[in-house]
Biopython code that builds the backbone (N, CA, C, O; Angstrom):
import numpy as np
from Bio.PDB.StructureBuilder import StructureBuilder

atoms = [
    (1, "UNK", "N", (2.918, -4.478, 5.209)),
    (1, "UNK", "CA", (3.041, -4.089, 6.590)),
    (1, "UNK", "C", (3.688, -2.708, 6.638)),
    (1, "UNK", "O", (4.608, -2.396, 5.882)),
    (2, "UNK", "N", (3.124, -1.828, 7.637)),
    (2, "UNK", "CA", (3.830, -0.631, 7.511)),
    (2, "UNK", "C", (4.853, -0.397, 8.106)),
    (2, "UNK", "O", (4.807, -0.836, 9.255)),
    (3, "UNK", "N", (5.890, 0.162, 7.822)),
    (3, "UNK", "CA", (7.263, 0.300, 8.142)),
    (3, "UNK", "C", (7.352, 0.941, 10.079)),
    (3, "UNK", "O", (7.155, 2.121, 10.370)),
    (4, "UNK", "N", (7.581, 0.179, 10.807)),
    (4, "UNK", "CA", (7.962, 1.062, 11.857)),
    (4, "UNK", "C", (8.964, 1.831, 12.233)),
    (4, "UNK", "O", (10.167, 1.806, 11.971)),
    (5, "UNK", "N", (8.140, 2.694, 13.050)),
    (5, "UNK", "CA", (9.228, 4.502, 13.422)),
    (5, "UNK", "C", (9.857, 4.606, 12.250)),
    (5, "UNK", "O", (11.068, 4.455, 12.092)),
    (6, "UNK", "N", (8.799, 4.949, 11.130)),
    (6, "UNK", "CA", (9.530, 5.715, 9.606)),
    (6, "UNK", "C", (7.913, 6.741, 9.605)),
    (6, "UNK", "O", (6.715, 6.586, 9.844)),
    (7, "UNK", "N", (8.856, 7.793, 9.171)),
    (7, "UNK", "CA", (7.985, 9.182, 8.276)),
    (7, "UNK", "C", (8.447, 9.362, 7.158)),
    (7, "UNK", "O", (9.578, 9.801, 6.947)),
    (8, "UNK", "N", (7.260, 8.902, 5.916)),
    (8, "UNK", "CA", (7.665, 9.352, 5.324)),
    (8, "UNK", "C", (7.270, 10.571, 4.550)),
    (8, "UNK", "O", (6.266, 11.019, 5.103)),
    (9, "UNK", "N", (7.668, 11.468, 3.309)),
    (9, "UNK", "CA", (7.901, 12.766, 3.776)),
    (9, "UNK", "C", (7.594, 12.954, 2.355)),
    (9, "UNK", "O", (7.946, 14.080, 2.003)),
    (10, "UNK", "N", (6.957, 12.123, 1.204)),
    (10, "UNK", "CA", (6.537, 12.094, 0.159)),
    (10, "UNK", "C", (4.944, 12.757, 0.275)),
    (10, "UNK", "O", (4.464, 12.558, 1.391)),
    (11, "UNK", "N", (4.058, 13.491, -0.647)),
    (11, "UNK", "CA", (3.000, 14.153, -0.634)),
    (11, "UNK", "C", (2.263, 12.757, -1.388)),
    (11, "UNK", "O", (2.402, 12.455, -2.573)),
    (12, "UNK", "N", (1.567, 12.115, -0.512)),
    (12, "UNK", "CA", (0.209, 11.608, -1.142)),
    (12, "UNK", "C", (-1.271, 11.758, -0.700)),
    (12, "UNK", "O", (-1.798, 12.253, 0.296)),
    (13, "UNK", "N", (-1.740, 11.148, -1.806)),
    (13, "UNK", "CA", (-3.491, 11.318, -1.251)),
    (13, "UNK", "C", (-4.402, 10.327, -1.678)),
    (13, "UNK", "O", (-3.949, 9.249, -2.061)),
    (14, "UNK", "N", (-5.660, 10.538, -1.668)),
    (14, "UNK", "CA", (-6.596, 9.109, -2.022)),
    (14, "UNK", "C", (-5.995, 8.710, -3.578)),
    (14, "UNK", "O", (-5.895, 7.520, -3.877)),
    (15, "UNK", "N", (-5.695, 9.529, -4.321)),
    (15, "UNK", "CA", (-5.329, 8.215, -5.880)),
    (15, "UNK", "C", (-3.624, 7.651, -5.747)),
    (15, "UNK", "O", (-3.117, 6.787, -6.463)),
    (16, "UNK", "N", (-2.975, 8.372, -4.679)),
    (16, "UNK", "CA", (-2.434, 7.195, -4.435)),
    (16, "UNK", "C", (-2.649, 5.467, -4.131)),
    (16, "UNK", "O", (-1.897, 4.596, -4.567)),
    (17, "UNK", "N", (-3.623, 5.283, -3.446)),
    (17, "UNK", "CA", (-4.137, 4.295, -3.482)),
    (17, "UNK", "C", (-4.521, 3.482, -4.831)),
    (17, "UNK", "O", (-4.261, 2.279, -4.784)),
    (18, "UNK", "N", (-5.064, 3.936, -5.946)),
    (18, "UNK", "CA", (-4.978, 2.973, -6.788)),
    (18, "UNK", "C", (-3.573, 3.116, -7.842)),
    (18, "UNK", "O", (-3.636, 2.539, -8.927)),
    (19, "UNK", "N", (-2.499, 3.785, -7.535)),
    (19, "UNK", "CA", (-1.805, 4.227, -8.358)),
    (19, "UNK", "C", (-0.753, 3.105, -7.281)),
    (19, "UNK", "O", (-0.421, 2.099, -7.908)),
    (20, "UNK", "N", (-0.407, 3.131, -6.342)),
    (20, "UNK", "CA", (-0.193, 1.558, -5.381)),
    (20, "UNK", "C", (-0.558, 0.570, -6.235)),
    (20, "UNK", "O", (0.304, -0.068, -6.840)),
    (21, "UNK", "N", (-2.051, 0.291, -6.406)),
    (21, "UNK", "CA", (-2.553, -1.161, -7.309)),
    (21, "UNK", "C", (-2.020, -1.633, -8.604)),
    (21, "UNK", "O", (-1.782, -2.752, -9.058)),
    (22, "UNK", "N", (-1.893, -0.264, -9.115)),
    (22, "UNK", "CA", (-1.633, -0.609, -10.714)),
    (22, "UNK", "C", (-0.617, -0.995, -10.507)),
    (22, "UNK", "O", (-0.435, -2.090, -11.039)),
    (23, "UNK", "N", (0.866, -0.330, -9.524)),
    (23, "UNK", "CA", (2.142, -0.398, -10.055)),
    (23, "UNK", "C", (2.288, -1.854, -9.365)),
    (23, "UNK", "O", (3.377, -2.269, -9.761)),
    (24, "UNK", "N", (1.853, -2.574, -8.738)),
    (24, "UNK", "CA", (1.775, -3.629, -7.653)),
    (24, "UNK", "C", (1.393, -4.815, -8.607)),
    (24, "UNK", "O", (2.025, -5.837, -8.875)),
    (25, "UNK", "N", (0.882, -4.631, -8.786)),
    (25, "UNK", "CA", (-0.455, -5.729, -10.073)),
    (25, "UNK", "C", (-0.715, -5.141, -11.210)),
    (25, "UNK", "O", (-1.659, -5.850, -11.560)),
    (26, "UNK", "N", (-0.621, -4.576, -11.831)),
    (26, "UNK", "CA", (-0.929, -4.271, -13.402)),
    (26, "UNK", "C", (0.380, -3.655, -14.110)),
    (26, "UNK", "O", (0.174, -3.073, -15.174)),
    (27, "UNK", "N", (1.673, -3.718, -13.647)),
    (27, "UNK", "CA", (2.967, -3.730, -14.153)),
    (27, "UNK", "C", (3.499, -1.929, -13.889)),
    (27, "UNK", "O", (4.558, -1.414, -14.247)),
    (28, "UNK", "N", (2.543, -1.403, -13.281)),
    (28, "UNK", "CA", (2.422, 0.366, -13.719)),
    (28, "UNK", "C", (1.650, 0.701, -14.564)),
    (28, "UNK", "O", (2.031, 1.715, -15.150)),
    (29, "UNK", "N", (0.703, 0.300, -14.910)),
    (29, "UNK", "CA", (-0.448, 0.437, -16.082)),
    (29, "UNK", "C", (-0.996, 1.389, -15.579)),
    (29, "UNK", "O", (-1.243, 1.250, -14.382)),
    (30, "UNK", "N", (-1.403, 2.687, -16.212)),
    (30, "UNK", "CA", (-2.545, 3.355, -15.516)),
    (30, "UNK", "C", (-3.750, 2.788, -15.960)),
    (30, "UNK", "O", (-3.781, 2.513, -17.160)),
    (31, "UNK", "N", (-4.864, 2.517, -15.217)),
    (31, "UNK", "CA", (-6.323, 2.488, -15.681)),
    (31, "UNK", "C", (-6.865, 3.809, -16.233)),
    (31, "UNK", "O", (-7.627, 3.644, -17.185)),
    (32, "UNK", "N", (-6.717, 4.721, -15.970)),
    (32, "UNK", "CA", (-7.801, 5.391, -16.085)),
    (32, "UNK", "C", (-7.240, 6.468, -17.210)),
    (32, "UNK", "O", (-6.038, 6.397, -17.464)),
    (33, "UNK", "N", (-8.146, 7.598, -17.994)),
    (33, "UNK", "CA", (-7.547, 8.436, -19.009)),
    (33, "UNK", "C", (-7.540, 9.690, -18.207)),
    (33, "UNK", "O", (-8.381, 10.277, -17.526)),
    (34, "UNK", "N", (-6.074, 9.932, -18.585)),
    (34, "UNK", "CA", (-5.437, 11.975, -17.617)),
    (34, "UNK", "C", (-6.082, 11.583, -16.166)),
    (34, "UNK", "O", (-6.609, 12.478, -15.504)),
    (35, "UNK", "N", (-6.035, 10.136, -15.635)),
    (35, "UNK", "CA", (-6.653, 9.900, -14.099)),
    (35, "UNK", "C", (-5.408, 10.418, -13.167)),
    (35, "UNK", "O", (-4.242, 10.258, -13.527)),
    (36, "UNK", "N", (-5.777, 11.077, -11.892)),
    (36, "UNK", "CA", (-4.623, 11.668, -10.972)),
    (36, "UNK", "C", (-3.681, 10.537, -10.527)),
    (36, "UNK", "O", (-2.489, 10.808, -10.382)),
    (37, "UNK", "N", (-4.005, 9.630, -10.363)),
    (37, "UNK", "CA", (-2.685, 8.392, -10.300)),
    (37, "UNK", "C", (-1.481, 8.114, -10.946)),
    (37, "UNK", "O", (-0.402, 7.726, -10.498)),
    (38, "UNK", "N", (-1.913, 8.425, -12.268)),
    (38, "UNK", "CA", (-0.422, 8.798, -12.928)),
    (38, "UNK", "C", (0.810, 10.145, -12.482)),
    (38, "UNK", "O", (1.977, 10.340, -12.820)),
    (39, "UNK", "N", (-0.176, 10.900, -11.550)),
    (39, "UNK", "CA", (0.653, 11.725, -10.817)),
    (39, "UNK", "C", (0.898, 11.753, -8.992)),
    (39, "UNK", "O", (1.664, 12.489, -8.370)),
    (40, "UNK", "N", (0.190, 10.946, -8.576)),
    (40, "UNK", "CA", (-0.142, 10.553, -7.471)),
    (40, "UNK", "C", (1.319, 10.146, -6.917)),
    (40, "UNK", "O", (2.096, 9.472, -7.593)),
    (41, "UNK", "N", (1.701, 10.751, -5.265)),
    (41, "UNK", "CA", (2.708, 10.052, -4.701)),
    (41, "UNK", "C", (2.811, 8.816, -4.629)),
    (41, "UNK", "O", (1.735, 8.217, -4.615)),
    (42, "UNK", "N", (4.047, 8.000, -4.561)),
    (42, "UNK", "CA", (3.645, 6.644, -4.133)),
    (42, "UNK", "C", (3.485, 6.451, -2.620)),
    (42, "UNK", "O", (3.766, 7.139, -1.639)),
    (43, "UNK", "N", (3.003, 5.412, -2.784)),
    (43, "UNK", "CA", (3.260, 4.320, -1.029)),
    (43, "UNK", "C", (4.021, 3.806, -0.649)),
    (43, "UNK", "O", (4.363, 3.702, 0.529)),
    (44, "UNK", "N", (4.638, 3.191, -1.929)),
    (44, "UNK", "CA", (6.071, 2.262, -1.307)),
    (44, "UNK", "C", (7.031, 2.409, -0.204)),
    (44, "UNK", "O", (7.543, 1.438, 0.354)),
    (45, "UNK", "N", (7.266, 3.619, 0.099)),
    (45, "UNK", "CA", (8.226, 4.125, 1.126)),
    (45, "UNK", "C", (8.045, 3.722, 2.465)),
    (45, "UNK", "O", (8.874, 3.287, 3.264)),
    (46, "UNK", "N", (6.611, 3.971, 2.615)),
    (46, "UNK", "CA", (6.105, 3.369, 3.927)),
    (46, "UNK", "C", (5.532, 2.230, 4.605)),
    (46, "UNK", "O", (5.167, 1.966, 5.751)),
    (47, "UNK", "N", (5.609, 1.358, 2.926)),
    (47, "UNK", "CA", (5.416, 0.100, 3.608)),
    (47, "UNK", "C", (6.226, -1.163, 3.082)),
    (47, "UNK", "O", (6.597, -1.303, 1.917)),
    (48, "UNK", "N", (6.495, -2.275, 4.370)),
    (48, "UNK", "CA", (7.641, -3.155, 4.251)),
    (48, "UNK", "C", (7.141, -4.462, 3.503)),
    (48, "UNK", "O", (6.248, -5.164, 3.979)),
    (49, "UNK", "N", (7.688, -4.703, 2.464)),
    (49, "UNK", "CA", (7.172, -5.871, 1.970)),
    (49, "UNK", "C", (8.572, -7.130, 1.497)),
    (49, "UNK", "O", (8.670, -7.838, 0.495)),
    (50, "UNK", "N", (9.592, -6.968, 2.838)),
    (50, "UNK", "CA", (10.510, -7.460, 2.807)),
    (50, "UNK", "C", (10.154, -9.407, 2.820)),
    (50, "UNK", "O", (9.031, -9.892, 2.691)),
    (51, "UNK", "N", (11.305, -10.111, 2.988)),
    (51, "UNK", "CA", (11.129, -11.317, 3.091)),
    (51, "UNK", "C", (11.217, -11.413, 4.603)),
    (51, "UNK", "O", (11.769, -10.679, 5.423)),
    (52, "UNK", "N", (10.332, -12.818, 4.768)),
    (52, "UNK", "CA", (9.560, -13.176, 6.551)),
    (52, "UNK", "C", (8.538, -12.431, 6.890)),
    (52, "UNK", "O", (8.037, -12.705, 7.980)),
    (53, "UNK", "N", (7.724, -10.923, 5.836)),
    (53, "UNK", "CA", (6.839, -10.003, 6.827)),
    (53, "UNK", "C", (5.603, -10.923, 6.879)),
    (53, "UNK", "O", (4.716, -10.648, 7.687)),
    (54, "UNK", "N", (5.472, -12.091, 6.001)),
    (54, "UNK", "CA", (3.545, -12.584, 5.566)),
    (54, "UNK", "C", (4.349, -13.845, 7.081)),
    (54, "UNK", "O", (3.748, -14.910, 7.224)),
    (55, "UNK", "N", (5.216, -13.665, 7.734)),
    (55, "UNK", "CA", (5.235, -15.077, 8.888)),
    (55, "UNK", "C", (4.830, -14.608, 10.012)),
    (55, "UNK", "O", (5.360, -15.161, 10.975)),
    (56, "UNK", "N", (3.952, -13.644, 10.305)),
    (56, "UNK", "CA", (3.734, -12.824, 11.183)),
    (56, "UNK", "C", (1.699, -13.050, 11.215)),
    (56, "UNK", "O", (0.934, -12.843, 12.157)),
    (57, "UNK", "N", (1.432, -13.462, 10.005)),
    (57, "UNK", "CA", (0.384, -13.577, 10.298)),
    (57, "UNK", "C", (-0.679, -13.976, 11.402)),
    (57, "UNK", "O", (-0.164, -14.696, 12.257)),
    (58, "UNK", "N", (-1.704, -13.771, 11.570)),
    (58, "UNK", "CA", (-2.410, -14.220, 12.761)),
    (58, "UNK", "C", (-3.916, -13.915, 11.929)),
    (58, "UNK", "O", (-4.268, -13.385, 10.875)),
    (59, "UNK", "N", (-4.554, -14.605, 13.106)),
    (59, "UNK", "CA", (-6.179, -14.510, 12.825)),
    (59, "UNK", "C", (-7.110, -14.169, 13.812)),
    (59, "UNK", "O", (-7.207, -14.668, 14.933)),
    (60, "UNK", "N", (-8.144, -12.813, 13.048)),
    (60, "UNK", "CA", (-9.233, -12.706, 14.548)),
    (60, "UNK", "C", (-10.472, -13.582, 14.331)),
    (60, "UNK", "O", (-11.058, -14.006, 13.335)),
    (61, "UNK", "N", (-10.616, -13.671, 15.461)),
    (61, "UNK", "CA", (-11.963, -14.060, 16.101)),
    (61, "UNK", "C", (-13.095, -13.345, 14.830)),
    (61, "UNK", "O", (-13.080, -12.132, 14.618)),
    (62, "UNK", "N", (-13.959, -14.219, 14.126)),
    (62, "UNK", "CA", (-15.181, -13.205, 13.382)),
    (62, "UNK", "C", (-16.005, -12.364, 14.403)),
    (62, "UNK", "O", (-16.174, -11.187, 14.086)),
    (63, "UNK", "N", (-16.509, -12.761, 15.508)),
    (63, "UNK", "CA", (-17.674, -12.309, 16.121)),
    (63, "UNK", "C", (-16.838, -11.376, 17.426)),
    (63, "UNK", "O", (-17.531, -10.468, 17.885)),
    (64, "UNK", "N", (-15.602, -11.512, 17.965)),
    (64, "UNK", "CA", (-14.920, -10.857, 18.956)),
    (64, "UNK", "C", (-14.108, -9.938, 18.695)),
    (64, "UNK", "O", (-14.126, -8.996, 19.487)),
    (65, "UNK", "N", (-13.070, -9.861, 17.462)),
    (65, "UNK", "CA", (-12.469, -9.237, 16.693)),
    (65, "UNK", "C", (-10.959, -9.392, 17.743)),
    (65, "UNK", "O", (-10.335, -8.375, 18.045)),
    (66, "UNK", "N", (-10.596, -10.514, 18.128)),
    (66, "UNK", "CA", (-9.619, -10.733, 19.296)),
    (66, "UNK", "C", (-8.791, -11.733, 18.342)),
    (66, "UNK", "O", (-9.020, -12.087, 17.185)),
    (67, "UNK", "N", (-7.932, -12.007, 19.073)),
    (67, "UNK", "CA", (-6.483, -12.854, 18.757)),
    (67, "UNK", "C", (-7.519, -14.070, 18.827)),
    (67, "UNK", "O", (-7.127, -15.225, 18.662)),
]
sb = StructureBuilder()
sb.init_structure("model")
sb.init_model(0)
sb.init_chain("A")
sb.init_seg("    ")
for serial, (resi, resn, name, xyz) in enumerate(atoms, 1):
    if name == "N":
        sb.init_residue(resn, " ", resi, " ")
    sb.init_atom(name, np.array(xyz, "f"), 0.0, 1.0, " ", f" {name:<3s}", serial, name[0])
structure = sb.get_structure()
């Protein structure tokens, strides 16, 4: 979940995104060889993955895209 009323002020870009995955699920492994993720900003800053955030869940509608 993303952190509300926070900026954060770290430089990232698209290989942030899998450089997120690895360190999340693959221990910090890079996949890839000299791939930009090993230099890639992180994400962490901006998003909350405290305890209670997954009790918030909800579900849409498939065909309405509504509560």
């Amino acid at each position: 979940m993303a952190r509300p009323n926070f900026v954060d002020h770290h430089v990232t870009g698209q290989s942030s995104i899998p450089r997120f995955i690895e360190d999340k699920w693959l221990g910090g492994e890079r996949t890839g060889d000299h791939s930009f993720d090993g230099i890639a900003g992180p994400l962490d800053n901006m998003l909350n993955f405290g305890p209670g955030i997954h009790s918030s869940r909800f579900f849409l509608e498939p065909v309405t895209g509504q509560r």
